[in-house]
C-alpha positions in Angstrom: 97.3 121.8 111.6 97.2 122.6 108.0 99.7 124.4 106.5 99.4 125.2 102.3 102.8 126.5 100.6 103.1 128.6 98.0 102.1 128.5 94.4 99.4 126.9 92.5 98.7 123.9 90.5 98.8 126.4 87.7 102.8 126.3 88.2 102.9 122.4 88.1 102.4 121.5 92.0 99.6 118.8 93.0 97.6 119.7 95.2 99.3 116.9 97.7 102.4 118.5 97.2 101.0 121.9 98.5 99.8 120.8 101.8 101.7 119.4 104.8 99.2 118.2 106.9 101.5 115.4 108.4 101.2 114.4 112.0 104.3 112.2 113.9 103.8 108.6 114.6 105.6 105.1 115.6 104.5 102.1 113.9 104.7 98.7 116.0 104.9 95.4 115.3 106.3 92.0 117.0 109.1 92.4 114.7 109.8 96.1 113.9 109.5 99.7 115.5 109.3 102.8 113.4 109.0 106.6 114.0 107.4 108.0 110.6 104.3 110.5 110.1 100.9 110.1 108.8 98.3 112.0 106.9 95.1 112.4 108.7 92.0 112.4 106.1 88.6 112.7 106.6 87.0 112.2 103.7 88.8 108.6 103.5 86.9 105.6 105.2 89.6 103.6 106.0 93.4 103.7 106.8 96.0 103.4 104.1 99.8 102.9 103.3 102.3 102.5 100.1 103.1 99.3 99.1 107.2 100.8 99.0 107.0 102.1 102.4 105.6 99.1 103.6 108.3 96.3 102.1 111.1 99.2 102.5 109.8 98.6 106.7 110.0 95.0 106.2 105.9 95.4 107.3 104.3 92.2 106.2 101.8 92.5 103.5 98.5 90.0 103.7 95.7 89.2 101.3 93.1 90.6 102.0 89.4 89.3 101.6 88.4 93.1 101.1 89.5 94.5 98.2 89.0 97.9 97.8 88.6 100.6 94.9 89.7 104.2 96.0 88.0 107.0 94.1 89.2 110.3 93.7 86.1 113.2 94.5 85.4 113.0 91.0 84.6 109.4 91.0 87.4 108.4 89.0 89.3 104.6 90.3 93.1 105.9 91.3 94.5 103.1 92.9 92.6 98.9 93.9 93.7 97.5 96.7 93.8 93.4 97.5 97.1 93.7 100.1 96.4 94.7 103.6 99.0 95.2 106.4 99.9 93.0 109.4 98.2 94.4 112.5 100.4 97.4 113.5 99.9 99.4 116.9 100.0 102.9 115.9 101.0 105.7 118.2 100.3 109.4 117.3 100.7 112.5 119.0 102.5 110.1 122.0 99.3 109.1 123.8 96.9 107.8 121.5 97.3 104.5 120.3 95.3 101.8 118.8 95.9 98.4 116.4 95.5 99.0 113.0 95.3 97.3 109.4 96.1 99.6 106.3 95.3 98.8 102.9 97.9 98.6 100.3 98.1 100.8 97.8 100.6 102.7 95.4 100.8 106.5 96.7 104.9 107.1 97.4 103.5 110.8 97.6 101.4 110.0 100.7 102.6 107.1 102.1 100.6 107.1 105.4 97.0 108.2 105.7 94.2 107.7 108.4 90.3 107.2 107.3 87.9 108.1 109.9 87.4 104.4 110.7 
C-alpha cells in the first residue's frame, strides 16, 4: 500500500517525504518491546535502522564485522555503516515474525526499512 501526497520535488518535498509506504510493527528484545512502523524496500538488500531511533529505544548497537556502503540509484555513497543492531524479533502485519539484525545508519527520515534479505 503506497500512498504519494501531493506536490512535487519542484515545491521543496523529497521524494521520501512524498510517500507513506509505512507498514505497523513491534520490535522485541530480552530487554525492550516496541510498537513502531517500518518501510518495506525492495530495491535494498538488507534491513536497516537510525542510529537515533535505535539509542532513543535503548536497542543495543554492536560492531559489526560487515560494514556496509549504501548507495543511492545513482551510485553515489549516502550513508557507511560499521554498527549493527542486537538481534530483535520483528513482528509485522501481527502474524509474520522473524529475528532480525539492522544496520546502523543516519536516516531520522526513514528510521525503519526492510531489504529483501
Amino acid at each position: 500500500m503506497s500512498i504519494k501526497r501531493t506536490g512535487s520535488a519542484e515545491e521543496g518535498r523529497s521524494l521520501l517525504s512524498q510517500l507513506t509506504a509505512l507498514f505497523p510493527a513491534c520490535f522485541q528484545t530480552s530487554s525492550m518491546s516496541l510498537q513502531g512502523a517500518v518501510f518495506i524496500d525492495s530495491g535494498a538488500d538488507t534491513e536497516f535502522m537510525d542510529e537515533a531511533f535505535a539509542n532513543k529505544n535503548d536497542i543495543k548497537l554492536i560492531p559489526s564485522a560487515d560494514t556496509r556502503n549504501m548507495l543511492a540509484l545513482d551510485g553515489h555513497s549516502m550513508n557507511n555503516s560499521h554498527l549493527r543492531t542486537e538481534e530483535i524479533t520483528l513482528t509485522v502485519g501481527g502474524n509474520h515474525q522473524e529475528k532480525v539484525t539492522f544496520m546502523i545508519i543516519n536516516s531520522p527520515e526513514l528510521p525503519v526499512a526492510l531489504g529483501t534479505s
